[in-house]
N, C-alpha and C positions, 0 to 999 in steps of 0.2 A: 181019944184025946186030941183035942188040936191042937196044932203046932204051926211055927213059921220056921220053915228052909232055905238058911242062907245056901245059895246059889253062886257059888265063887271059881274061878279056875278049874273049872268039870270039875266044879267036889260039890254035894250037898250035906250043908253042916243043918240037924235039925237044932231047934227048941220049944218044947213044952211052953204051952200057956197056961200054965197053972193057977198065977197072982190075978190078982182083979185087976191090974194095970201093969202093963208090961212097958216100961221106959226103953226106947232104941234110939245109942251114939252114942260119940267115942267117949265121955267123958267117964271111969272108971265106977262111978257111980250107979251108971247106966244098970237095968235088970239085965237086958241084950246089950254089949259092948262090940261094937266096931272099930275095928283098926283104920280108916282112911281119911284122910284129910277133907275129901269131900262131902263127908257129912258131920254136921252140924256136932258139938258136945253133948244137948241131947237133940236131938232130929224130930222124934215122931211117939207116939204112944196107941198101945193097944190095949182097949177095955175092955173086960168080960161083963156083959150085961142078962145073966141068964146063959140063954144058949146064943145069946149073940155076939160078934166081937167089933169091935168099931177101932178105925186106925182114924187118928186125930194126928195134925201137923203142927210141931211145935213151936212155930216161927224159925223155920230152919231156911238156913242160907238160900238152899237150892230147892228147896220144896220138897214135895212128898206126891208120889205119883201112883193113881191105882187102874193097871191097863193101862196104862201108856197116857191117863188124864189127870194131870192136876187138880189135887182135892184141897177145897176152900176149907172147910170143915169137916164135922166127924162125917166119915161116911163107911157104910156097913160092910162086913165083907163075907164072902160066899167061898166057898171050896174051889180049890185053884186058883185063887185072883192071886195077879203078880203085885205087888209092891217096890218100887223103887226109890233109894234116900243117896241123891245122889248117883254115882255110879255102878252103886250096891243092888241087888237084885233078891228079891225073898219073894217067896210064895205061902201062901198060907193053904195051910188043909186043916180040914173038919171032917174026917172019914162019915164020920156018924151022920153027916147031911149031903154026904154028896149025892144021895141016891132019891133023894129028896127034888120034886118037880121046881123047879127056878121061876120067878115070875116071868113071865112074856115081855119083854122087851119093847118097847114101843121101838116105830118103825122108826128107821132114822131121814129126815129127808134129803136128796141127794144135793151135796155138798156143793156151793158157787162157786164158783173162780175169782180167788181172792188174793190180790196182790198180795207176793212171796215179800216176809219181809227179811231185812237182815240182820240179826238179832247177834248180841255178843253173846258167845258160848265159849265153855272149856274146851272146845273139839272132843266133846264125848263119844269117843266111840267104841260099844258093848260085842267084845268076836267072843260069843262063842262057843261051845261045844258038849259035847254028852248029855247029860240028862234037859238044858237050856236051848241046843239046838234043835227046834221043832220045824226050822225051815225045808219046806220042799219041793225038791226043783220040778219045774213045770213044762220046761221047756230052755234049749241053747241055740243057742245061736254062732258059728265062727267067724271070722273077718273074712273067709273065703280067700278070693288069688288076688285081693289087693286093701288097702285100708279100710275102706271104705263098705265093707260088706259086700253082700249080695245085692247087686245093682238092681235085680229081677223085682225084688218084693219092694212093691208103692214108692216107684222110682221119684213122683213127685212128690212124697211129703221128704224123702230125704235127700232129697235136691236142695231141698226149700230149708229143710235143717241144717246142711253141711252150708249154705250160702250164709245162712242165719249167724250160724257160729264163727263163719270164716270174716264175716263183715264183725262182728263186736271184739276179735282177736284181732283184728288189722290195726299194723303199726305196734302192739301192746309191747314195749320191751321190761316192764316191771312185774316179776315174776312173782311177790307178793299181792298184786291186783289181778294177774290174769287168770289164777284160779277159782276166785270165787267169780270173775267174769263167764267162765265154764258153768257155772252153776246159772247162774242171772239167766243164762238164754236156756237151758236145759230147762227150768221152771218155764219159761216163756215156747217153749216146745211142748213139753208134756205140762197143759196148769194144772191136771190132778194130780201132781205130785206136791208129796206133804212135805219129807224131809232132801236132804241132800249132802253126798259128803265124797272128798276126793282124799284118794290115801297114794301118797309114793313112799317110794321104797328105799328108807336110811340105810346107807350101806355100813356107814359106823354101828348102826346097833344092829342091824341083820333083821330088820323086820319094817312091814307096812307103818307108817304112823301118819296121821290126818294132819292135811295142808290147808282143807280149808272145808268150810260146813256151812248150810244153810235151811233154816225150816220156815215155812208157808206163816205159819200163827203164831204168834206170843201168847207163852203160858203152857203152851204143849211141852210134851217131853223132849228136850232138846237131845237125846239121846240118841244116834242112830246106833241100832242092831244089824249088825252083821253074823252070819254062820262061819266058821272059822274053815268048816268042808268045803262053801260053796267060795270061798276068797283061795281055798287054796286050790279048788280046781279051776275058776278062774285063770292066776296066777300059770298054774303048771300045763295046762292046754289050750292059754290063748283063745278063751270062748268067752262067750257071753252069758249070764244065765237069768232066767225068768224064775222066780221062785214065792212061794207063798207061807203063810205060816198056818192056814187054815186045814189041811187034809191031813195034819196030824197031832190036830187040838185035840186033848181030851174032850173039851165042852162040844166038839161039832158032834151033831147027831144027824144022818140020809136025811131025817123027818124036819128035822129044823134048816126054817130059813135064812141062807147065807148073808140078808141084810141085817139080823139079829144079832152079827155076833161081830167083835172088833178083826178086821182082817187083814192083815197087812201083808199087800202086793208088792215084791222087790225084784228090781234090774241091776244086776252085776255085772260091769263089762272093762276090760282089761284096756290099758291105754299102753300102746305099741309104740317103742322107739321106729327110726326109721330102719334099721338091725334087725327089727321084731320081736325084740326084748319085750317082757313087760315090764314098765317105769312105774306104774301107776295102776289106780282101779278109780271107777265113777259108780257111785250109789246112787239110786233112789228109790224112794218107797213111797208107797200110797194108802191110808186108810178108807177113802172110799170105796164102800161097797158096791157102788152104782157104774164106776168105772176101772177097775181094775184093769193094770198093766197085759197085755196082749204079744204074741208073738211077734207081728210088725212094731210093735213099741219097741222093743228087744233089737230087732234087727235094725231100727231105724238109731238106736242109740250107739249102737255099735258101728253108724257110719259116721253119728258126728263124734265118739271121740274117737274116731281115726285122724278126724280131723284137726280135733282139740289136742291131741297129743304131737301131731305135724307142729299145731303152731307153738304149743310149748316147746317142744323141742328146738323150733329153728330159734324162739325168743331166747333159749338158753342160750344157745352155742350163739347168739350174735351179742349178748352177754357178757361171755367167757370171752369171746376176740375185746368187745370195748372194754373190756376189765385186765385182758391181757397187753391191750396199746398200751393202757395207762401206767403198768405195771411197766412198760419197757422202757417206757416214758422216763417215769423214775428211777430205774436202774441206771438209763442214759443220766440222768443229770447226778446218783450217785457216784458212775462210771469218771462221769466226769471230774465230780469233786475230789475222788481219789485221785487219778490221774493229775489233777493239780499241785497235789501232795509230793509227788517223785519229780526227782529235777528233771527239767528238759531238759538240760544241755550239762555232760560229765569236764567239770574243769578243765582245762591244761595243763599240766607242768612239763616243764621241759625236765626229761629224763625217765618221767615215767610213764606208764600205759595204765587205763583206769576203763573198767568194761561192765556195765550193767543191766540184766534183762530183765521181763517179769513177766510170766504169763499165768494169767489166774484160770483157777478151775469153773469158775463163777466170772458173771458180768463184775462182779466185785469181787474184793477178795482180801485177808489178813495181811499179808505179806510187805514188808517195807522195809525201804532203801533209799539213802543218801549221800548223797557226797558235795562238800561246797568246802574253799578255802576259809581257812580263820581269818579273825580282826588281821595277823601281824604279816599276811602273806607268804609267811614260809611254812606252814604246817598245813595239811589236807586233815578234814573227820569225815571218817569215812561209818554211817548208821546204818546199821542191819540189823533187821528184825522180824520176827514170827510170830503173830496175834493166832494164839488157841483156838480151834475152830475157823468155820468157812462161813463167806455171803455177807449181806448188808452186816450183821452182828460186830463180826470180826473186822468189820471196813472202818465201823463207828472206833472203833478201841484205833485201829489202825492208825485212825485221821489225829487222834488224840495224842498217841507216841511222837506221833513227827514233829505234834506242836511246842510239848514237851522239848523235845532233842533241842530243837529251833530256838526256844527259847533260853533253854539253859547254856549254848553250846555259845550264845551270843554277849554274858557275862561272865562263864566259866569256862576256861581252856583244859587245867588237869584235870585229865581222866579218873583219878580216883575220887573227886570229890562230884565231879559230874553225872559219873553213873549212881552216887547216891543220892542224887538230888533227882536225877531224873525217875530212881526205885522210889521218893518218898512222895512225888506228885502225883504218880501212876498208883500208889496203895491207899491215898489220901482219899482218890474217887474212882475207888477198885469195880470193878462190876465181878461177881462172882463166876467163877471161874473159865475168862477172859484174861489169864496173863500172856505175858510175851518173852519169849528166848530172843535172847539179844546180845550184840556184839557194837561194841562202840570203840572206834582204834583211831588214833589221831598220829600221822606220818610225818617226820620232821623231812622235808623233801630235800635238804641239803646235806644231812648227813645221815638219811634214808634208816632211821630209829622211828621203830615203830614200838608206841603202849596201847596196852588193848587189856581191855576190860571183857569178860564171859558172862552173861547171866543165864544160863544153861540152855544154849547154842550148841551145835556140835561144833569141834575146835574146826579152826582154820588149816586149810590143806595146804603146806607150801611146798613150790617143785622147786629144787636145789639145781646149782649149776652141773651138778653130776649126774642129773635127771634121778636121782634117787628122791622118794616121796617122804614127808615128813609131818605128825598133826604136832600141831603148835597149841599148845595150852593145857592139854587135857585134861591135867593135874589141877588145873585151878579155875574149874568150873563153877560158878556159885546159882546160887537159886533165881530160876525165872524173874523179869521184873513184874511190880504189883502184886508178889506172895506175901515177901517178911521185909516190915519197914525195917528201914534203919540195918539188912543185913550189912554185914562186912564182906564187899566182893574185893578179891585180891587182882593187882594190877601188875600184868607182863611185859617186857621190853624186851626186844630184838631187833637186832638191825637188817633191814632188808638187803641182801648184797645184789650188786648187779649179776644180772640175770636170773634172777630169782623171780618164782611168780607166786602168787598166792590166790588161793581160791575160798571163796565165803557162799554157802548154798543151803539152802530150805530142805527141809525132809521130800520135799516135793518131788526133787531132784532124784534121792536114794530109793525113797519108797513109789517110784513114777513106776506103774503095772502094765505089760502089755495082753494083749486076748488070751493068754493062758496064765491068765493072773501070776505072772512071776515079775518081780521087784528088780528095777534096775541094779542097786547095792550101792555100798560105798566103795566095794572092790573093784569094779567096773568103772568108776570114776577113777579109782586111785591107777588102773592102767592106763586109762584114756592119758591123763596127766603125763604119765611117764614115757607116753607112746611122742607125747607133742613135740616139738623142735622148737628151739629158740623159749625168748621170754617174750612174746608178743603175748599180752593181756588181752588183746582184739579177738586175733584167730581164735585162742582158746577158746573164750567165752563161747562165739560164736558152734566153735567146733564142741563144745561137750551139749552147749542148749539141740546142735542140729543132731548130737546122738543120743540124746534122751528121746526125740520126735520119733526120732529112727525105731528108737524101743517098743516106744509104745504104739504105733503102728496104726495111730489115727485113733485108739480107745482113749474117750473120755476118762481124766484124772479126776480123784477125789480134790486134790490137793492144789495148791499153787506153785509152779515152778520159778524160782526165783536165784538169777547165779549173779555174783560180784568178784571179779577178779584184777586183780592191779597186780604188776609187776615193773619194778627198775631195770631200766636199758644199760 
C-alpha cells in the first residue's frame, strides 16, 4: 500500500493513500491536515492514477518541492521521493515498486557559475535527526593552534579568502548587514555553492536560530538542511565538518552513477569568539555533482570564518561601547535633570541647622528631598520622599513629586490640605505601581512647631535634649501617595525644643547591606543617634551618611541612600 510519511521532530507519522485524491494543509477539511502556519489551507494534492501517484501544487503560498525542486505542475512520484510544503517534510513509499528498475536519468550538465542572488526567505532552517538525518561526515577539519586553521593546506587560496573577507568586513559596524556580507563573499569563494546560512546562538531561548541565509537560484528550495549530530558536534568540539547526504541514500547503488542522482555536498564550521566559545555556525551546500565540496574547501572555510567571526565580534563589542556612550550620554543628561530637582543651596535660618544628602544606587534614582522657605518668611517645608523602585523609572515619578510639592506648596501652606492635593495629582496620573512614601513637615521657625503629614514613610527619629531617642508619628501613618485618592491622612504637631534634633531617612539607610549581606538596621541608627553630642544637624548627617559607608564596606547598594536632618540650636 502506499503511503506518505510525515517526517517531523524524529517521529515518522505514516498515511495510507487510499482515496483517488488525497488533499494536504492546514485547513480541517484537508484528507491530510497539517498543523503549521507555513503551509498553505490546502497546499498540494496527490492523485492515484492506476498504479501511479502524481503530487499536483495548489497554488500554495510557498510552493510545493519534490527532491529539493520546485514543481510547476503534476509531476509523478517514485518510492522514496521526499516532498516538502513548506517546512513540512513527507516521503512517499510504494513498497510494491521499489524494486522495480527506475528510468535512467539523463546526465545532468555541469552547472555555470551563476550570480548568488539574494532572495527574501523565512530563514528556513530543517535540523534534523533519526530516521531524516541521512547526512554523512566525510571528512573534519579543526581550527588547529590559531583561527585561522591549518596554515599548511593551500596557504594561497586562503590568504586570498581571509583578505577576501577581511576587505568586505572593513569598517562594517551594522551587525544586521554584516552577516549576509559573510555569505556574499563565501558565494564569491566557493561559486559552486548553492545554498547558505549563518546560525548563532540565543541565549534567551538556549538554542541555534538563523541570522541570515542566502541561496544561488530563485525557485529552489530556499530551505537549508542541517543534521542536528553534525551541528552538535560542530558546536561541542570546535571542528569543522564535510559531510554528504549520498553514501547513505537508499536510492545509491556501487553500480549507479553519482551524476545521476541529487547529492548534496555540506560544510559545517563553527564561528569562534576571541575566548573560543562557539557564537555561531556557517553552512553551505552544494548540489552539483561535477564539483562537490573537498577537504581543502573545508579547511579553507574554516579559516575565513575565523576570520568572519574576529570581525563580527570586534563589530559587536565596538557596538556595545557606541551604544554604551550613548546610554551614558543620557543617563548624564537624566543625572542631570534630577539633580536639578534637589535644591542647591539648604536655606538659612537663624537658629536652626538643616542637613541633606543623597546617594543613589543608580546614575539616577527615586529618592527626593526639599527644603525652601514659604511666601510669609517664617515657616521652612521641609519634602521628603521615596518613589517605589530604582533607575530612570523611578527618577520619572521622582521629577514629577517635586513638581507637584513646588506647585502646590506655592498656593497652599496647610499641611492638611496640601498633602491631599499633592495625593489627588500624583493618583490623577498614577503610573502602576510607582507610589511614593512621603513626609511633608512645615516648621514655624519662631516658635520652632513643627506639622507633618506621613504617607507611609517610616516616622521621624528625634534625639531629645536628654539624648534619649524617640519615633515621632507612628501612630499616624497613612497610605503611600498615588494609592487611594482622596485618602484621609492625619496631621501631627510638635514643637521642636532647643536642642533637639530630628532625623528623616530612606530604607536605604536601614536596609544598606555589607559583604556578608547583613543590614545596617534601625537599631544601629538609633544608637548612632544617641552616641552624638550636641544638636548640630551638620555633624550628624554627616556622621551617620560616613557610618553607613563604613558598613557597607565599598558593596554596591540596591537602594538609594538618602538622610535629612535639622535640629534647633
Amino acid at each position: 500500500m502506499a503511503k506518505i510519511v510525515l517526517l517531523q521532530e524524529g517521529q515518522a507519522v505514516p498515511f495510507e493513500l487510499t482515496a483517488a485524491e488525497t488533499v494536504i494543509g492546514r485547513h480541517p477539511e484537508c484528507t491530510f491536515q497539517i498543523n503549521s502556519n507555513m503551509v498553505s489551507r490546502k497546499h498540494a494534492k496527490i492523485v492515484k492514477k492506476g498504479d501511479q501517484f502524481i503530487v499536483e501544487d495548489l497554488q500554495s503560498g510557498n510552493g510545493t518541492f519534490v527532491n529539493g525542486k520546485k514543481i510547476e505542475g503534476p509531476a509523478g512520484l517514485v518510492h522514496d521521493d521526499r516532498i516538502k510544503l513548506g517546512p513540512i517534510l513527507l516521503r512517499f513509499e510504494a513498497p510494491e515498486a521499489a524494486a522495480a528498475p527506475k528510468p535512467a536519468a539523463p546526465q545532468p550538465a555541469p552547472m555555470p557559475s551563476v550570480p548568488a542572488q539574494t532572495v527574501e526567505t523565512n530563514f528556513n532552517v530543517d535540523v534534523s535527526e533519526g530516521e531524516d538525518d541521512t547526512s554523512t561526515i566525510m571528512g573534519t577539519a579543526d581550527r588547529g593552534t590559531s583561527a585561522f586553521g591549518k596554515l599548511e593546506v593551500n596557504p594561497e587560496a586562503k590568504l586570498k579568502g581571509v583578505l577576501e573577507i577581511s576587505r568586505a568586513l572593513a569598517g562594517t559596524t551594522d551587525l544586521n548587514s554584516l552577516l549576509p556580507k559573510i555569505l556574499d563573499t563565501l558565494f564569491n569563494i566557493f561559486p559552486h555553492a548553492d545554498r547558505g546560512c549563518v546560525l548563532f546562538n540565543d541565549p534567551a531561548l538556549g538554542k541555534m536560530v538563523p541570522k541570515a541565509m542566502k541561496h544561488r537560484r530563485a525557485g529552489d528550495d530556499e530551505t537549508v538542511k542541517l543534521s542536528r549530530t553534525i551541528l552538535k558536534t560542530v558546536l561541542e568540539q570546535k571542528t569543522g565538518i564535510l559531510s554528504a547526504d549520498a553514501a547513505s541514500d537508499s536510492r545509491f547503488q556501487a553500480s549507479e552513477s553519482i551524476s545521476n542522482l541529487t547529492i548534496r555536498s555540506m560544510m559545517c564550521v563553527p564561528m569562534l569568539s576571541l575566548a573560543g566559545d562557539p557564537m555561531g555556525i556557517i553552512n553551505i551546500d552544494t548540489q552539483n555533482a561535477f564539483n562537490q565540496f573537498r577537504a581543502e574547501d573545508l579547511d579553507l572555510l574554516m579559516a575565513v570564518a575565523g576570520q568572519a567571526a574576529m570581525s563580527y565580534e570586534q563589530a559587536n563589542l565596538l557596538v556595545t561601547a557606541m551604544e554604551k556612550q550613548k546610554q551614558d550620554k543620557e543617563m548624564n543628561i537624566a543625572m542631570g535633570v534630577q539633580r536639578s530637582l534637589l535644591p542647591t543651596e539648604i536655606p538659612k535660618a537663624e537658629g536652626w541647622e538643616i542637613y541633606a544628602s543623597y546617594d543613589t544606587a543608580q546614575a539616577v534614582g527615586g529618592d527626593y528631598y526639599d527644603v525652601f522657605m514659604l511666601e510669609d518668611g517664617k515657616r521652612v517645608c521641609l519634602a521628603f520622599g521615596d518613589v517605589a523602585g530604582k533607575g530612570v523609572p523611578a527618577s520619572l515619578v521622582m521629577s514629577r513629586i517635586a513638581t507637584v510639592v513646588t506647585n502646590v506648596m506655592a498656593f497652599v501652606t496647610d499641611v492638611q490640605e496640601a498633602i491631599q492635593r499633592i495625593n489627588h495629582q500624583m493618583c490623577t496620573r498614577a503610573v502602576e505601581g510607582r507610589f511614593v512614601t512621603f513626609v511633608l513637615t512645615v516648621i514655624d521657625l519662631e516658635t520652632g512647631e513643627m506639622t507633618l503629614a506621613n504617607a507611609g514613610h517610616m516616622p521621624i527619629m528625634i534625639r531629645k535634649t536628654d539624648g534619649s531617642i524617640i519615633e515621632f508619628g507612628e501612630e499616624a501613618i497613612g497610605v503611600p501617595i498615588g494609592v487611594i485618592d482622596e485618602f484621609p491622612y492625619d496631621v501631627l504637631t510638635r514643637t521642636i525644643e532647643k536642642g533637639e534634633t530630628c532625623v528623616i531617612y530612606t530604607d536605604g539607610v536601614s536596609e544598606a547591606m555589607n559583604h556578608n549581606s547583613d543590614l545596617y538596621g534601625v537599631d544601629r541608627l538609633r544608637e548612632l543617634m544617641a552616641a552624638s553630642q550636641g544638636g548640630h544637624a551638620d555633624e550628624l548627617g554627616k556622621t551617620i551618611l560616613a557610618d553607613v559607608r563604613k558598613f557597607a564596606d565599598g558593596r554596591p547598594q540596591n537602594d538609594d541612600i538618602t538622610i535629612m536632618v535639622f535640629g534647633r540650636k
